[in-house]
C-alpha positions as CSV (number, residue, x, y, z in Angstrom):
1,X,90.2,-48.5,60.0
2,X,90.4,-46.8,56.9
3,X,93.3,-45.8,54.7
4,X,93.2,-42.1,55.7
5,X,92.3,-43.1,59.3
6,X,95.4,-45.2,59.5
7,X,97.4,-42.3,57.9
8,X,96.0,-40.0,60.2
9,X,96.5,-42.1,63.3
10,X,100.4,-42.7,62.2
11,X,100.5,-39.1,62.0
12,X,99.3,-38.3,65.3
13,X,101.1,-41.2,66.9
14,X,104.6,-40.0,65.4
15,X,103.9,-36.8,67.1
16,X,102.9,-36.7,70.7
17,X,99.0,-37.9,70.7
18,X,97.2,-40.9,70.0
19,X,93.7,-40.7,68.8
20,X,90.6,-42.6,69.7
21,X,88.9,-42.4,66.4
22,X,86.1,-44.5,66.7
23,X,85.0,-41.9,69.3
24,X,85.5,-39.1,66.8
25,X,84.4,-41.2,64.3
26,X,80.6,-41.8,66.4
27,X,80.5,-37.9,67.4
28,X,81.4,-36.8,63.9
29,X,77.8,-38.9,62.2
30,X,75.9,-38.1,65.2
31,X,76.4,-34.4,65.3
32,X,76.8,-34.2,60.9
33,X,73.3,-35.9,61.1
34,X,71.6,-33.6,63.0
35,X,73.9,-30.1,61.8
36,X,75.2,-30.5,58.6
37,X,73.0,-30.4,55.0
38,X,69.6,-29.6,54.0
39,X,67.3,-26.4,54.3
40,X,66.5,-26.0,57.3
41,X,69.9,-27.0,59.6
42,X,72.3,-24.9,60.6
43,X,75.4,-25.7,58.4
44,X,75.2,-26.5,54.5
45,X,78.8,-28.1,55.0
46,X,81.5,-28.8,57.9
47,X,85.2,-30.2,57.8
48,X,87.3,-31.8,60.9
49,X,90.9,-31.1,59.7
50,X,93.8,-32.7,61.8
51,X,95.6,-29.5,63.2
52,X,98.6,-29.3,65.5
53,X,100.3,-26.5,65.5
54,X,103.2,-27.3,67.5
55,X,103.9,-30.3,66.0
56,X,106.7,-30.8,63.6
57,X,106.2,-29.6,59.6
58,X,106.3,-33.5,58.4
59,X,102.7,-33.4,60.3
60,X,100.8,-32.7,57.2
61,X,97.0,-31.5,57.9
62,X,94.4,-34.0,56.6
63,X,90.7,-34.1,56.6
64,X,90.0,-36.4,59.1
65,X,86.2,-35.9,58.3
66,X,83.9,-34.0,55.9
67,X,80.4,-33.5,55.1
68,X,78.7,-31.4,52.7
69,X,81.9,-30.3,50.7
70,X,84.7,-32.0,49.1
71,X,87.9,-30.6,50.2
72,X,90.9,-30.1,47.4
73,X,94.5,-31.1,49.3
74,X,95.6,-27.6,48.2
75,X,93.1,-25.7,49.1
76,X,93.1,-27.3,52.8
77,X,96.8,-27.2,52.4
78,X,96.7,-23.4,51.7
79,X,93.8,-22.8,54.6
80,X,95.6,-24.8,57.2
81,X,98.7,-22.5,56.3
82,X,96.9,-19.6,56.6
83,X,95.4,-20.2,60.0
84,X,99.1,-21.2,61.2
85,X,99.9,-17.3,59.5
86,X,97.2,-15.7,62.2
87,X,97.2,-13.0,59.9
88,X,93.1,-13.1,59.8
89,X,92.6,-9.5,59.9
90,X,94.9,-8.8,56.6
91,X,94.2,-11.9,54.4
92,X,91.5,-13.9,53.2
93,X,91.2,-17.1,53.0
94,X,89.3,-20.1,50.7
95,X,87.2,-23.0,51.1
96,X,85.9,-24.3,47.9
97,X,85.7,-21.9,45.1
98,X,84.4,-19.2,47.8
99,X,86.5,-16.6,48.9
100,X,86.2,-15.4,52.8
101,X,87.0,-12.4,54.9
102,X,87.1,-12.7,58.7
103,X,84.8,-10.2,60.5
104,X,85.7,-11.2,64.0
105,X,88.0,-13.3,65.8
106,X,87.7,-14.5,69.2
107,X,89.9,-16.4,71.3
108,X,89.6,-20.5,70.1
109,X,87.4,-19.2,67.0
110,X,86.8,-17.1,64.4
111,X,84.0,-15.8,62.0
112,X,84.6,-14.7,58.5
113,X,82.1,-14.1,55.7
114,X,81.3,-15.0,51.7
115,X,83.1,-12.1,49.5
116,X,81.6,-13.9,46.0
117,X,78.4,-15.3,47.0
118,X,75.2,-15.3,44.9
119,X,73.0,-16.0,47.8
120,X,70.9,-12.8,48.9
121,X,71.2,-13.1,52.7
122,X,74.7,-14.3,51.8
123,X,77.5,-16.9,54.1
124,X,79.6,-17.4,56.1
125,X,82.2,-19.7,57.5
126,X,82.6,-20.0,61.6
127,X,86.3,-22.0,62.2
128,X,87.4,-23.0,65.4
129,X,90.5,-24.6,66.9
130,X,90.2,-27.6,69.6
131,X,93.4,-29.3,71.1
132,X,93.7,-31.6,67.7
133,X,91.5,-30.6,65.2
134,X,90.1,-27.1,63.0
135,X,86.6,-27.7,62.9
136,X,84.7,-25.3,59.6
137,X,81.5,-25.0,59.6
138,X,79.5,-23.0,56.5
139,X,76.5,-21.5,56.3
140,X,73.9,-19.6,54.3
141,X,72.7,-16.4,55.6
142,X,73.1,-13.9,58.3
143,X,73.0,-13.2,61.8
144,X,70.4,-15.8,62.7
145,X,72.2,-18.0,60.6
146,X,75.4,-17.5,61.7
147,X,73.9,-17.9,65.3
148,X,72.7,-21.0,64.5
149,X,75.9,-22.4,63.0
150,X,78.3,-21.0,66.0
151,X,76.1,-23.2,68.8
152,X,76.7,-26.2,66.1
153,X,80.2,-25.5,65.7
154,X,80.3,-25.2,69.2
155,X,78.2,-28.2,70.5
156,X,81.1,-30.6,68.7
157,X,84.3,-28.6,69.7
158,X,82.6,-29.3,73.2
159,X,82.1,-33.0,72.6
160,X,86.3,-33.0,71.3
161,X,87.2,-31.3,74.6
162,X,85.6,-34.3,76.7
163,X,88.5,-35.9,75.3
164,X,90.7,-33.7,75.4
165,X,90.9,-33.5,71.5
């Protein structure tokens, strides 16, 4: 196990879960492989950030894994904050150097879109909450796209809820 894996498993451990992270671990290169990169899949990036939002505040959120973006400590810092806030409708949020809105919120998810994008079609950013983890997935382009990259986003928060994760 890694460095960060054995952080992350402490972490989780001190709280009230263990973690099987070899399963995560499988899921997460199975599913990145076949989601998560070049033209022509649904998501140009995707983050698994330990999330537990009852736990206690010395539970810091780390990326557990990542794919397609390198995420800065603060700025996950400031996004898991921000999701713990659950003011999506009055603030935006970032990821990267890209600044998002939400445009719709559903119950374990939400959708939220580029504000400084140079793409034409634009993107977007579909985050949703499992029992342990935030999963983020981004995306270039619109409704098709953004179709695309929910039923990703979704296909691995179903795989985590085998597990109860």
């Amino acid at each position: 196990m890694d460095q960060l894996a054995s952080l992350i498993h402490l972490q989780f451990c001190w709280g009230r879960k263990t973690m099987d992270w070899g399963f995560v671990h499988r899921i997460w290169d199975k599913w990145a492989s076949n989601n998560v990169g070049y033209s022509g899949l649904p998501l140009k990036g995707a983050l698994l950030i330990n999330y537990d939002p009852t736990g206690p505040g010395r539970l810091v959120s780390t990326v557990a894994e990542q794919e397609g973006i390198q995420a800065d400590p603060i700025e996950l810092s400031q996004f898991v904050g921000y999701v713990k806030r659950n003011k999506l409708q009055t603030e935006s949020f970032f990821i990267g150097s890209n600044q998002y809105l939400v445009t719709s919120i559903h119950e374990s998810w939400f959708g939220a879109r580029c504000m400084d994008t140079s793409k034409p079609a634009g993107e977007g950013a579909i985050v949703m909450q499992t029992a342990a983890f935030l999963l983020v997935g981004l995306y270039e382009g619109s409704i098709g796209s953004a179709s695309r990259a929910m039923a990703a986003v979704d296909q691995f928060a179903w795989q985590l809820g085998r597990r109860n994760l």
